[in-house]
PLY file of the C-alpha trace (Angstrom):
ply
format ascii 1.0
element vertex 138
property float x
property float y
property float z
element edge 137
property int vertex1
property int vertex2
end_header
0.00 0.00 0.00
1.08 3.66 -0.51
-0.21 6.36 1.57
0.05 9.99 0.26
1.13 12.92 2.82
-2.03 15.41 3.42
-0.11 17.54 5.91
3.63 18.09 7.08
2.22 19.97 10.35
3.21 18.20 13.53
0.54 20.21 15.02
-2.14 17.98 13.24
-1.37 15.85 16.07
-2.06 14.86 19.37
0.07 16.69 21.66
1.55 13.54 23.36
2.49 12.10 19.88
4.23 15.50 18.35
7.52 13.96 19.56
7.49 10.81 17.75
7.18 12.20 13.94
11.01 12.38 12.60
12.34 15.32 11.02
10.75 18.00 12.65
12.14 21.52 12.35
11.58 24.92 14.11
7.84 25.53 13.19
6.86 22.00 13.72
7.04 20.65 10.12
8.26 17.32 8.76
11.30 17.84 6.99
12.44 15.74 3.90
8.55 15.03 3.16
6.30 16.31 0.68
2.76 16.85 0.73
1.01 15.75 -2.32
3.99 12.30 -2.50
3.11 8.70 -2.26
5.07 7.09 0.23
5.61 3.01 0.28
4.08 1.81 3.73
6.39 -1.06 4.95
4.66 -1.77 8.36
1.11 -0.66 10.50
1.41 -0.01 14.20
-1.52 0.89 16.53
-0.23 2.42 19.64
-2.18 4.15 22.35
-5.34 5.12 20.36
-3.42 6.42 17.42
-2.09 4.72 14.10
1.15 4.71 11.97
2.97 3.84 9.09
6.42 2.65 8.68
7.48 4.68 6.09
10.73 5.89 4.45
11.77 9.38 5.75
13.55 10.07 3.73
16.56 7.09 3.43
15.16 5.74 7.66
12.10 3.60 7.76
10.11 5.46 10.92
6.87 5.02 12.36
4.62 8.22 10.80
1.51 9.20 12.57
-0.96 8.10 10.13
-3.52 11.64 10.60
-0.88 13.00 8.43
-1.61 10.72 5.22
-4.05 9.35 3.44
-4.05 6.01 1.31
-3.42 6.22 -2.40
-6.51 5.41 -3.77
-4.54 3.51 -6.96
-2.98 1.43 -4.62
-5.07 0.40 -1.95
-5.69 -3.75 -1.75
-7.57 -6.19 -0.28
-5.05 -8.00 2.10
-2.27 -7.47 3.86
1.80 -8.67 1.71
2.14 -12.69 2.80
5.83 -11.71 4.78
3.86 -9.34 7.32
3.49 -10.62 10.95
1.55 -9.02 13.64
3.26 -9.03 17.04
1.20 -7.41 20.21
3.46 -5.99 23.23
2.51 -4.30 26.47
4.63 -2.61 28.78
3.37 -4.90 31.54
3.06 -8.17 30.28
0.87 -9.72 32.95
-1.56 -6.83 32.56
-4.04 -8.11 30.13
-5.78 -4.83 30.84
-4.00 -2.55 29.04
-3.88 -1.95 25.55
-1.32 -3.64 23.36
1.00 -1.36 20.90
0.27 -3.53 17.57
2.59 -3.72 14.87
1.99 -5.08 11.52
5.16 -5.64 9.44
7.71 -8.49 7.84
9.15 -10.62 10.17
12.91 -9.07 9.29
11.48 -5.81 11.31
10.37 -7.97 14.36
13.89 -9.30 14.83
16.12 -6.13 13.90
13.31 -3.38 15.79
16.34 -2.10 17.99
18.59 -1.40 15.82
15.90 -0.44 13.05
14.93 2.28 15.61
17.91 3.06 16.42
19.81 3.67 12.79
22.75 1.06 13.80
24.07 -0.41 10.62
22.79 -3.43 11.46
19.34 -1.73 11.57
20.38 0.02 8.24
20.67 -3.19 6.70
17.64 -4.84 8.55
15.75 -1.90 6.60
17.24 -2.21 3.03
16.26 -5.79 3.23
12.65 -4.78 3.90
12.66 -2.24 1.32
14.29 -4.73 -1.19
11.76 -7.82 -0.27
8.06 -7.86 -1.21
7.13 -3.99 -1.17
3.09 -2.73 -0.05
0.60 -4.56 0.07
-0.97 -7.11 -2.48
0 1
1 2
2 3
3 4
4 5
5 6
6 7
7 8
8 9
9 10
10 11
11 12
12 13
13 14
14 15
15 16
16 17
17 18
18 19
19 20
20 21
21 22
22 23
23 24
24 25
25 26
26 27
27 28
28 29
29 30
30 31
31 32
32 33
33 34
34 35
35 36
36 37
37 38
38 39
39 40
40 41
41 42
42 43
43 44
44 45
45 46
46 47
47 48
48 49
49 50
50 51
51 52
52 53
53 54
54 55
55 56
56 57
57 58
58 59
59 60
60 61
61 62
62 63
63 64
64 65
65 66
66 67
67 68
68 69
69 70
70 71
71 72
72 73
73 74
74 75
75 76
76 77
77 78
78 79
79 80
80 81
81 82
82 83
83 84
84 85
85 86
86 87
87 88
88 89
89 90
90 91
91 92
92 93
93 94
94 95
95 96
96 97
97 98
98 99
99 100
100 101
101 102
102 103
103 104
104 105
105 106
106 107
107 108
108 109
109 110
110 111
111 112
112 113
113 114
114 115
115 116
116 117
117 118
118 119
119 120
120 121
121 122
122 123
123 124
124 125
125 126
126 127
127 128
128 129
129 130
130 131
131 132
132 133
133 134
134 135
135 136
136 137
């Protein structure tokens, strides 16, 4: 699936979540993104009442609030690529109670997430090997 950015305004956002969108510069605007541009969604996450994509920003796949795009109609599909696993955590793991932060994406980002997250080059590599593999959804 591709999503196209609607806004670049961090502001769009719940305050609590302004911190998380990558790139951000003095007026609390995405940098490196343009409104108007597909962008490739490699991964879904659900996280505290709010939704993201893991998209490429611009050479880093990050988690993107979702509020900020909308799907490309010409690419939208039925079901979600075959290499995508969903994987539930919780902070407290014997608290059923709470909500889980969902993710939705290929296994390779379920075993590299650290180092995805953090940029190593071992996360750098994790990512190419996303980008390179099966690409949206079919």
């Amino acid at each position: 699936m591709k999503v196209k950015l609607v806004s670049t305004s961090i502001n769009d956002l719940p305050k609590r979540f302004r911190r998380y969108a990558y790139g951000q510069d003095e007026h609390n605007n995405l940098v490196d993104m343009v409104v108007g541009e597909s962008y490739e969604v490699y991964g879904y996450r659900e996280f505290d009442g709010e939704s993201f994509y893991l998209v490429l920003n611009p050479d880093t796949l990050w988690w993107m609030p979702a509020k900020l795009y909308e799907p490309s109609a010409e690419t939208i599909k039925p079901r979600l690529p075959r290499n995508w696993v969903r994987v539930e955590h919780r902070e407290d793991a014997n608290d059923s109670s709470e909500d889980p932060d969902v993710i939705i994406a290929p296994q390779a980002y379920h075993d590299n997430v650290k180092d995805i997250e953090d940029n190593t080059p071992k996360g750098q590599r994790a990512s190419k090997a996303i980008q390179d593999a099966e690409r949206g959804w079919e």
